[in-house]
N, C-alpha and C positions, 0 to 999 in steps of 0.2 A: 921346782916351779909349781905353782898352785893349780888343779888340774883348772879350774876354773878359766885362768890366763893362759891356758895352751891352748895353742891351733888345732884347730878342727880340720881333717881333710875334707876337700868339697866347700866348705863355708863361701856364702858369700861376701865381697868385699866391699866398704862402702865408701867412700871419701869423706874423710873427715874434716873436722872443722878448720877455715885456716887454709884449704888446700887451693890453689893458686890467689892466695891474698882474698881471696871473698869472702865475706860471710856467711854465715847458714841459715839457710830460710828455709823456720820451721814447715812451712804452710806446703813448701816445694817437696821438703821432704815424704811429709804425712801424704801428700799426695801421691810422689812417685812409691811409696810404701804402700798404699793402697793397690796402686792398679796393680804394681806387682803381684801382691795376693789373690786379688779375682781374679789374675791370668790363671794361678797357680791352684787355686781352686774357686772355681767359677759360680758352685753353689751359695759361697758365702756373699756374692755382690752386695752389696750395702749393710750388711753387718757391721762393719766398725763403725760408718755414722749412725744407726740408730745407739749401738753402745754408747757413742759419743752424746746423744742427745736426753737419752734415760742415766745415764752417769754426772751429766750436768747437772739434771733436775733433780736426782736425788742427792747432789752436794749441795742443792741451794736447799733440800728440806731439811738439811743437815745444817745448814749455816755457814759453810763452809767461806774462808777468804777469799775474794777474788783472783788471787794468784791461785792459790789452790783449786780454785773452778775451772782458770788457764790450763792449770795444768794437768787435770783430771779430761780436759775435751785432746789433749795432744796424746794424752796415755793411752785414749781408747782408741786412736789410730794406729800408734803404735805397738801398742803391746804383745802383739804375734808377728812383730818384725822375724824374732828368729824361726817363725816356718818355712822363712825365704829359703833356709838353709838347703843347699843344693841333696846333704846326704839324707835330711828328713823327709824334701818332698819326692825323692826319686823310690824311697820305702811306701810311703803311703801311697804312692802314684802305682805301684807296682803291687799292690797288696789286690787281692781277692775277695777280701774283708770288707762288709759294710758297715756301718753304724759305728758304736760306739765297742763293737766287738772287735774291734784291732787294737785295742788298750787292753785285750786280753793277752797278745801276743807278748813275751818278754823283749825279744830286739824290738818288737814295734814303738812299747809304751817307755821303754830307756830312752830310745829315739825322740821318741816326743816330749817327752817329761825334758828334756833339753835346751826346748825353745825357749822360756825364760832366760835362762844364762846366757845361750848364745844372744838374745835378743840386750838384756842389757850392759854386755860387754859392749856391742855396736852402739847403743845408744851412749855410753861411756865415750867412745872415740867420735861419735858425731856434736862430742860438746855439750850435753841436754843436762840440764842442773839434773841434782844429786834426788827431789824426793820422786822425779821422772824414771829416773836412771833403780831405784828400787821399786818403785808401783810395777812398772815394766816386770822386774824380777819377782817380784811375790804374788800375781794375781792370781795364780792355782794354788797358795794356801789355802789349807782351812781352818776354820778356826777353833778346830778341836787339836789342831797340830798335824794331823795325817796327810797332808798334802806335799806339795812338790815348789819349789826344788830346796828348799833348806827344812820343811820342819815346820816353822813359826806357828806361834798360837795365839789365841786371845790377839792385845791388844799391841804385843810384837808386830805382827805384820800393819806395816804401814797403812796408813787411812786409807790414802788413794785406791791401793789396792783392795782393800776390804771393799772400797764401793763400786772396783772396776769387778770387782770379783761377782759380786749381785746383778749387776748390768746385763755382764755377759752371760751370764744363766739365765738369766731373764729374754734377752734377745734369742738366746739359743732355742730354748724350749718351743719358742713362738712363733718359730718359723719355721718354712716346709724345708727338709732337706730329701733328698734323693733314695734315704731309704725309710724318711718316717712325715708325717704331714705335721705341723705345727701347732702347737697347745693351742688353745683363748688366754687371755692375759688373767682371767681370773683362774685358769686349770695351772699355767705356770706359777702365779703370787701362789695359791695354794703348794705346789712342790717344794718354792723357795722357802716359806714358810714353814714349811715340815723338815728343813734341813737349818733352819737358824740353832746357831748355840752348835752347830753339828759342821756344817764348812761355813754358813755365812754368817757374820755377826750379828748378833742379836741386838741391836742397836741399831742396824743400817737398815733392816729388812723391814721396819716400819715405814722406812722414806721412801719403800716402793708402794707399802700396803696404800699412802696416802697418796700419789702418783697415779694409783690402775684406779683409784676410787673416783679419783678427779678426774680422767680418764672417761670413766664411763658414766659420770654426771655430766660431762658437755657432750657427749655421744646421746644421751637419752634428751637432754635438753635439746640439742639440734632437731631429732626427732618429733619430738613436741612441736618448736616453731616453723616445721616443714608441714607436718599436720594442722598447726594450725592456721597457716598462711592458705597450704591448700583449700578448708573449708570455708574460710573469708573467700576465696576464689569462687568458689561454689556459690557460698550465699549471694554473692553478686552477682 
């Protein structure tokens, strides 16, 4: 058997598509996948919709098809479906380790390095087309090949994943977690930047540079028409 398609003990179970005559509604799902996750780890609360909403923007700087924009805003809800997994979050839950120093541990980062496969096995059996059901599975490559969980390089790893892969670095950096405080979008673009060609594609990583730039021209702009509404206030 492929180790791939073996049971996991612990694994969580999902109902898949078809199961009492219904259909699957994606929306029910990403949702009920969501709160799951913030239960499971509470620091992360609204990380998948900002992924969802900087993975959009940079498919439209991309040009990406409308189906493919559909489907890039459902992958970043999903794509850590498999940390639901009862044996990954009972290790990390129980670990002593903060930060990103429990991917030092060997059972920690075998354990985690996981959630892809397990994640797009379940998306496999909840029906979700095929370049879903891969994005899900490749967003921890990189794109020099050194990543998880098969390898892939270059322009092997599927699109979606190469832009959910930027997204989420992006979101990550930027925010505060429990053992470190959160980049500026320009300290994160600068990290991302220094790692394109090396895990992020050096093709995608412009559709953010142009994202934080536009970003912080209607931030500075707003600034300006607050300033200047105020001194019209004034001179009256």
């Amino acid at each position: 058997m492929d180790a791939d398609k073996m049971p996991v003990e612990g694994e969580t179970t999902f109902i898949g598509p078809g199961a009492g005559g219904r259909r699957r509604n994606d929306t029910v799902v990403m949702g009920a996948v969501q709160r799951r996750l913030e239960t499971l780890y509470p620091y992360m609360k609204g990380h998948w919709q900002r992924v969802s909403f900087e993975a959009a923007a940079m498919g439209e700087e991309l040009d990406l098809s409308q189906e493919s924009l559909d489907q890039l805003r459902v992958c970043a809800y999903l794509m850590d479906i498999g940390m639901i997994d009862e044996t990954i979050h009972a290790l990390i839950k129980d670990s002593s380790v903060t930060g990103v120093d429990y991917m030092q541990n060997a059972d920690m980062r075998r354990a985690v390095e996981r959630h892809p496969v397990i994640g797009a096995r379940k998306m496999e059996e909840l029906g979700f087309a095929r370049p879903i059901v891969l994005a899900v599975r490749h967003h921890h490559e990189w794109y020099n090949g050194w990543g998880y969980p098969d390898g892939l390089s270059g322009v092997a790893i599927p699109v979606l994943a190469r832009v959910l892969s930027v997204a989420d670095a992006f979101v990550s950096i930027t925010s505060d977690r429990p053992f470190r405080t959160g980049c500026t979008p320009n300290e994160a673009l600068e990290e991302i930047v220094g790692f394109a060609g090396v895990q992020f594609d050096p093709s995608v990583v412009p559709a953010l540079e142009k994202i934080v730039a536009q970003k912080e021209y209607a931030t500075e702009s707003l600034i300006d028409r607050t300033l200047d509404l105020a001194a019209d206030e004034l001179e009256a």
